[in-house]
N, C-alpha and C positions, 0 to 999 in steps of 0.2 A: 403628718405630711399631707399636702393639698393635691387633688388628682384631679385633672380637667375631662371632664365629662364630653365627650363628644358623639354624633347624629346615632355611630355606629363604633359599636363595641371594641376593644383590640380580641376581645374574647370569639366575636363572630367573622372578626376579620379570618382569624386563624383558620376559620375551616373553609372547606375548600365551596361549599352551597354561599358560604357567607361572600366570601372572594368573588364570586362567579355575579351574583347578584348586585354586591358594591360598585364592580367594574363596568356591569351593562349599562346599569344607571347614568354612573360617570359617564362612559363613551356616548351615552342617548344622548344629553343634558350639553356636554359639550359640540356634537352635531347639531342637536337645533341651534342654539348660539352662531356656531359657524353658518348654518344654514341664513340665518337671520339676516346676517352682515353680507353675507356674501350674493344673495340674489339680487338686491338691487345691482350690483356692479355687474352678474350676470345679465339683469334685465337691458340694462345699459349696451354692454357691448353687443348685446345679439339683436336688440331691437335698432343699432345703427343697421344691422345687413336684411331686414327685411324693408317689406315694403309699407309705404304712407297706410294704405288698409291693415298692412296686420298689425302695425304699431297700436293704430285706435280700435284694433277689435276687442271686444268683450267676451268672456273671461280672455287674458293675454294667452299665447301659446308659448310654452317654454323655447321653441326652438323654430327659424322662421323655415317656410313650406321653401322657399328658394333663395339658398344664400347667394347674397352680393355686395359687393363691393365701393360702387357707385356712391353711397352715403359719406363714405370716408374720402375718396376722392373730393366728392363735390365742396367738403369741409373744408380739405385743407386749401382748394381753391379760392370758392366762391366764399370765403369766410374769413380768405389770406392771414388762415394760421401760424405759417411763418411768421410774417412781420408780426404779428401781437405776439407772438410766443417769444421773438426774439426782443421788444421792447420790455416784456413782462421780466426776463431773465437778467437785462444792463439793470432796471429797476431795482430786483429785488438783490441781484449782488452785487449795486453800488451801495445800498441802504444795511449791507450784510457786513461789509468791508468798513463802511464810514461806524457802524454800532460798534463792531467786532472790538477798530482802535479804540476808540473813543470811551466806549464804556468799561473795558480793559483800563485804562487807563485810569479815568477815575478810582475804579473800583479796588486794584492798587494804592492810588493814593489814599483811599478812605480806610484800607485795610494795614497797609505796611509803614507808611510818610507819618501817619498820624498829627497830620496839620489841626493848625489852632481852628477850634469851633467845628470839628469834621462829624460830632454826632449833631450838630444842629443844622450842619448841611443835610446829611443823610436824613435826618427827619423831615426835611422840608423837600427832598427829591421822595421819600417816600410818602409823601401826604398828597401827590399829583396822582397817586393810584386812586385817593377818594373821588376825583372828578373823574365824571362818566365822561367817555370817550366825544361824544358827538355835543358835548358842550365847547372841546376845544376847536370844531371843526370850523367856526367864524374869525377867531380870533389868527389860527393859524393861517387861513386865506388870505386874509388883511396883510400880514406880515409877508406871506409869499408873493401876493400882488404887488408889494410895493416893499421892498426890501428896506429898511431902516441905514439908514447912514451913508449908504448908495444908491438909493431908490432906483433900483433895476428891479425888473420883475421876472418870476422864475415860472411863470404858468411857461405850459407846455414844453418843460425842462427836465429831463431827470432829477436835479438837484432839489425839485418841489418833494419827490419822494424820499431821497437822500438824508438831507438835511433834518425832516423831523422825525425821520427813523430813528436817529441819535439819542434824540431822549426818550429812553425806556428804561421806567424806573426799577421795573420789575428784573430785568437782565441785570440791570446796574448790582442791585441788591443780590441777587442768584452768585453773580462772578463775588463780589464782596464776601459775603457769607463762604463761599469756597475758598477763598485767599486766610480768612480770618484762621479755619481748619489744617491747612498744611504748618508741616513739622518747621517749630522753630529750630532747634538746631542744626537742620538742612539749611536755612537761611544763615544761618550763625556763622556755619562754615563755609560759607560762597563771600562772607564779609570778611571774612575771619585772611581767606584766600587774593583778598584784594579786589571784590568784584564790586562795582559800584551798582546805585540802585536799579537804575536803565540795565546792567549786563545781569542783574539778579532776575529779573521781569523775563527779559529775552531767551537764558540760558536756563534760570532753574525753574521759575515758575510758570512761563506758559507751558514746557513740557508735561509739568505736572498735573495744568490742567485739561489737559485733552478732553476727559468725558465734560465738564461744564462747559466746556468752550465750543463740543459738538452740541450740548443741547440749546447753547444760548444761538449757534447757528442755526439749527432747526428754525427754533420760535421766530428767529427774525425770517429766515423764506419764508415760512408759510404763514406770517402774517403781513408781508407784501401782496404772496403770491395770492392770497384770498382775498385781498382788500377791493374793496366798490366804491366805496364812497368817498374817499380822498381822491381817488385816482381818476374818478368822473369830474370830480370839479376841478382840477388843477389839468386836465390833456383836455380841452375842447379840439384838438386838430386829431381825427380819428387814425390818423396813418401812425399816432403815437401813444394810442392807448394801450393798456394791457391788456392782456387776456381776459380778465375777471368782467372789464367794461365793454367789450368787444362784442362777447359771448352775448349779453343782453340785448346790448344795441342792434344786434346782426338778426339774433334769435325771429323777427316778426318778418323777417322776406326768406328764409329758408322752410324745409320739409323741416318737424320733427327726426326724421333719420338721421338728416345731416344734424340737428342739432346736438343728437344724443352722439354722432362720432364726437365731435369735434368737443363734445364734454370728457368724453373719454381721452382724446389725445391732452386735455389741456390738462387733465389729472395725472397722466403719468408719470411728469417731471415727478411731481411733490410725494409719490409713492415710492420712487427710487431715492427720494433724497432722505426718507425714511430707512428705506432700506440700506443704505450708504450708511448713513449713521448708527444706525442698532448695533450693530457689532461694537463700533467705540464705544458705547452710551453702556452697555451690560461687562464688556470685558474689561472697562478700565474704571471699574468705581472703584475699587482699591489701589488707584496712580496717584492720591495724595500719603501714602503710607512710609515711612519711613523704611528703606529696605538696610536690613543687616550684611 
């Protein structure tokens, strides 16, 4: 019989010197960590409340000589976080909404329809992940500048963001590989029941996919909500940027203070939408399982 060797014995765990020493370790080891990740976001919020000198003093002070206010104010004003925060949010859940159908849909049909040539589709929707991102970014402008078959153009349109949100090969393949896993016999008997393929999609299988359909939501905000460079070259009219372009372009007539609030408020969405979904994403990895 094979026995796996580990740092620390079951022999030294047992006593109580061994226990006490294992545990410190742990607890130290996991505080620096924590400590690691978490001071910048402290530096962040406490250096919006002081002032322009103690932000650039040398070594920083953990905590400012006189807290204020004024920094966060001034962001959400003079920076009109509103408006970018509310373009950044139609942005990222029209582009949420349009992947969500769209690649749901596919990913079904690649997984349950089993159409003729669907692995030589699926290999050539999965071979768009060998090209690097910022080689499509010419190709893509061209097509949103001058719309093919209707030659409309979509700059300074949601639908610039929208539209190529849709093809993401990586979701596409994520939802497919989760469809391909759920119980066939659950589908057996929803056909079996007279449900056709559309009421099988609707009724049995989106519920079952909850956790992959929160994590394919995730990926898609927060790679709207982080995006620069699509979103710089497609909104030249500033009153329709996002947040992510805003933040830059503003960044060189404010204080550092205000810039550190208003990085902080632009962060908070995507920390709650984290938080929102964690719970779905851990308690429901056994919702494709067959229950008795």
């Amino acid at each position: 019989m094979s026995s796996t060797r580990t740092l620390v014995s079951p022999a030294v765990l047992a006593r109580p010197r061994g226990r006490a020493i294992y545990w410190t370790v742990f607890t130290g080891v996991v505080l620096l960590f924590a400590l690691a990740f978490l001071f910048p976001v402290h530096w962040m919020v406490t250096g919006a409340m002081k002032s322009p000198d103690e932000v650039a003093r040398t070594p920083p002070d953990l905590l400012p000589d006189r807290w204020s206010t004024s920094g966060w104010t001034d962001a959400w004003e003079l920076m009109q976080l509103p408006t970018h925060l509310w373009n950044t949010v139609v942005q990222a859940a029209g582009a949420w909404l349009f992947q969500l159908v769209f690649c749901t849909a596919a990913a079904y049909a690649l997984s349950r329809l089993r159409p003729a040539f669907g692995n030589v589709v699926l290999g050539g929707i999965l071979a768009t992940l060998m090209v690097p991102a910022q080689a499509l970014v010419v190709p893509k402008y061209l097509v949103v500048a001058d719309l093919p078959l209707i030659h409309t153009s979509l700059l300074n349109d949601p639908l610039a963001i929208w539209l190529p949100a849709v093809a993401n090969a990586f979701n596409l393949y994520l939802l497919k590989r989760f469809f391909d896993q759920l119980p066939r016999d659950v589908l057996e008997a929803a056909e079996i029941d007279g449900a056709g393929r559309l009421r099988t999609l609707w009724s049995i299988v989106l519920p079952m996919s909850r956790p992959v359909l929160g994590v394919v939501s995730i990926f898609a905000l927060v790679a709207v909500w982080q995006d620069f460079l699509w979103p710089l070259m497609v909104f030249s009219d500033t009153g329709k940027q996002p947040i992510s372009v805003a933040l830059v372009q503003l960044s060189q007539n404010v204080q550092l203070t205000v810039l550190l609030a208003a990085m902080v408020i632009a962060s908070i969405p995507v920390v709650a939408l984290f938080l929102v979904f964690q719970r779905h994403i851990i308690a429901g990895i056994g919702a494709g399982s067959t229950k008795g």
